[in-house]
C-alpha positions in Angstrom: 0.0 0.0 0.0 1.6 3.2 -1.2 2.5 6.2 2.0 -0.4 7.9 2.8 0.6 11.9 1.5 -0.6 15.5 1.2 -1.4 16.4 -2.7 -0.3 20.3 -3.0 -1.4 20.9 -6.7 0.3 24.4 -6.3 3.6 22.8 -5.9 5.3 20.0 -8.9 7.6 18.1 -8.3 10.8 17.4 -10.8 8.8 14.6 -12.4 5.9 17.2 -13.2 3.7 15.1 -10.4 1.9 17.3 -8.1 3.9 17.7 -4.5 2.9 14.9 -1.9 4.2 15.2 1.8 4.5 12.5 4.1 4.6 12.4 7.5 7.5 10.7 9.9 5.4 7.5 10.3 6.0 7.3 6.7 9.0 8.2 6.3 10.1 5.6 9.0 8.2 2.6 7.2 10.0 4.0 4.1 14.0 3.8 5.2 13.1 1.1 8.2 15.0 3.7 10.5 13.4 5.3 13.8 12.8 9.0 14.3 16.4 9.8 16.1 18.1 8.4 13.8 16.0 10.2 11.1 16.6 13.7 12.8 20.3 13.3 13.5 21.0 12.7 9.5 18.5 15.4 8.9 20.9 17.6 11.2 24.0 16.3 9.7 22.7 17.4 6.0 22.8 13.6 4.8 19.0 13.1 4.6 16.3 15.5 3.3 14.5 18.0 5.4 11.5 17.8 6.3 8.9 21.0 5.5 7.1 22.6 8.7 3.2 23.4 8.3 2.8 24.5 12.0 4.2 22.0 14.3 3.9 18.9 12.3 7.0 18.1 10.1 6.3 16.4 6.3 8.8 15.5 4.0 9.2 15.2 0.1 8.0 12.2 -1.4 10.2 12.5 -4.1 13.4 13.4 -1.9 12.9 10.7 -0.1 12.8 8.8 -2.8 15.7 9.8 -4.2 17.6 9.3 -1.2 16.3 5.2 -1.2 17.5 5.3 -4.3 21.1 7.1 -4.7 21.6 4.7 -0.8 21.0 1.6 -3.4 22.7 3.0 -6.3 26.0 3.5 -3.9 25.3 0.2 -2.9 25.2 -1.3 -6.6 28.8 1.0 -7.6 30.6 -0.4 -4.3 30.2 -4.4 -5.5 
């Protein structure tokens, strides 16, 4: 079942999709990592930030992604 995400139609993404944000939860289900470990890479610049509407956090679908998939391509180049 795909993330649960907020459409923002104003907003398109590289791909031309409209903008979907998904929350930590997701984010964690995602990557299989837990929120601290999340916000330290976050803080280190090594994993995409998140977007503050208020207090809740949201990130890119797309950045995340991205970052799944550049994490597999380094994989791929370093066997």
């Amino acid at each position: 079942m795909p993330p649960r995400a907020i459409l923002l139609s104003g907003f398109i993404e590289s791909n031309g999709e409209p903008m979907r944000l998904i929350n930590l939860s997701e984010v964690m289900l995602m990557t299989g990592f837990k929120k601290t470990v999340i916000y330290s890479w976050v803080k280190k610049g090594t994993f995409p930030r998140p977007v503050k509407i208020g207090r809740s956090a949201r990130w890119s679908l797309e950045e995340v992604e991205y970052w799944i998939q550049s994490k597999l391509d380094s994989k791929a180049d370093n066997q």
